[in-house]
C-alpha positions in Angstrom: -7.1 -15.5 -16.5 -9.4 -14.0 -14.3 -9.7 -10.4 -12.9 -8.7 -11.6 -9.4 -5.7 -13.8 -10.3 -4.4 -10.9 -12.4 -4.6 -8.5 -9.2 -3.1 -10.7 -7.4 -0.1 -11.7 -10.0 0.6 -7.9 -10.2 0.7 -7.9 -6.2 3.3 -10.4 -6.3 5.3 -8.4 -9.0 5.6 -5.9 -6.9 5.8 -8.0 -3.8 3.0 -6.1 -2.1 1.5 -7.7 1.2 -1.7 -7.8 1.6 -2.5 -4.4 3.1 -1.0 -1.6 2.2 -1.8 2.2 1.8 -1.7 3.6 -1.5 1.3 5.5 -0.8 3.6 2.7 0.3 1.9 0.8 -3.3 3.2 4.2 -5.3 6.5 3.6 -3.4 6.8 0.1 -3.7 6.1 0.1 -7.5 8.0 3.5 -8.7 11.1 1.5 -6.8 11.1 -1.5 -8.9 10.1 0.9 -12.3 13.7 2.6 -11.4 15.1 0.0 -10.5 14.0 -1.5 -14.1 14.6 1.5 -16.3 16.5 0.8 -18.8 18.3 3.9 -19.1 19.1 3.8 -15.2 18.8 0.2 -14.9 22.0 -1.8 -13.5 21.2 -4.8 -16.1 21.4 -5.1 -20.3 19.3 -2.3 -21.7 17.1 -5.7 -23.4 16.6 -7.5 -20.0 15.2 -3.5 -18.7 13.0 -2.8 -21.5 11.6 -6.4 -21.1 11.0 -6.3 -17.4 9.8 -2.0 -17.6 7.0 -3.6 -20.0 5.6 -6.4 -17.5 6.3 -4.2 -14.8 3.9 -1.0 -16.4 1.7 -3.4 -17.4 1.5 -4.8 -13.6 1.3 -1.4 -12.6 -1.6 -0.7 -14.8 -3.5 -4.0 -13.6 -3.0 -2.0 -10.0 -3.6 1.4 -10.4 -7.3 0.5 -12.0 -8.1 -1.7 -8.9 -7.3 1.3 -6.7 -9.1 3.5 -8.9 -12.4 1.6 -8.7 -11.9 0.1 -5.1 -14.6 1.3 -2.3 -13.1 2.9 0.5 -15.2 2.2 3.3 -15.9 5.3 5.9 -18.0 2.8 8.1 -17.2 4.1 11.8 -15.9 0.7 12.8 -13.7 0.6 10.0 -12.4 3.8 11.1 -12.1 2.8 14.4 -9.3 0.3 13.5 -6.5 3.3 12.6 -7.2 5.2 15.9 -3.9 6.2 17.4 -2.7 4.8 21.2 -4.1 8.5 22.5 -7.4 8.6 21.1 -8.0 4.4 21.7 -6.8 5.7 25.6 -9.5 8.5 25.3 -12.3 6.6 23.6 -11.6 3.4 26.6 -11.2 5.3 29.3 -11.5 8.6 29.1 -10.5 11.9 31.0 -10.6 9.5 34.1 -8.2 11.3 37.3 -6.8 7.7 38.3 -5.4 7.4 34.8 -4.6 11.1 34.7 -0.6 12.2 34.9 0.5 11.0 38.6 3.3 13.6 38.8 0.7 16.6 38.5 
């Protein structure tokens, strides 16, 4: 199997989408690991263990793409997770027509 498929067969496990940030991944994936532990696990203890194992080794296959992706800190990259204020600032500035009207 290739690299890709793998990434992408451990994004299903986890039912990632296809962005994320890493924290809702963490969150996403330490759910399903309580959910599967099989001490804590609402299952048999054997359908846990099985399912902790394919789900650590899932998590693995993850964790070493984010470790070794690029994060790009291209401007126009950053550009696409401006908040509403500074996209308002940055399109039309400290213009007095768009200024607060009850001043």
């Amino acid at each position: 199997m290739k690299k890709s498929e793998k990434i992408i067969q451990a994004k299903e496990t986890f039912g990632l989408k296809e962005s994320e940030t890493i924290r809702e991944i963490r969150r996403k994936i330490n759910s399903f690991l309580k959910e599967w532990h099989p001490d804590t696990g609402k299952h048999s203890a054997e359908e846990c263990k099985e399912k902790s194992i394919h789900l650590i080794a899932a998590k693995e296959i993850i964790m070493n793409y984010l470790d070794n992706y690029k994060i790009s800190f291209k401007e126009d990259e950053i550009e696409k997770y401006k908040s509403p204020e500074e996209f308002w600032m940055s399109r039309f500035g400290d213009d007095h027509i768009w200024s607060d009207l009850e001043k």
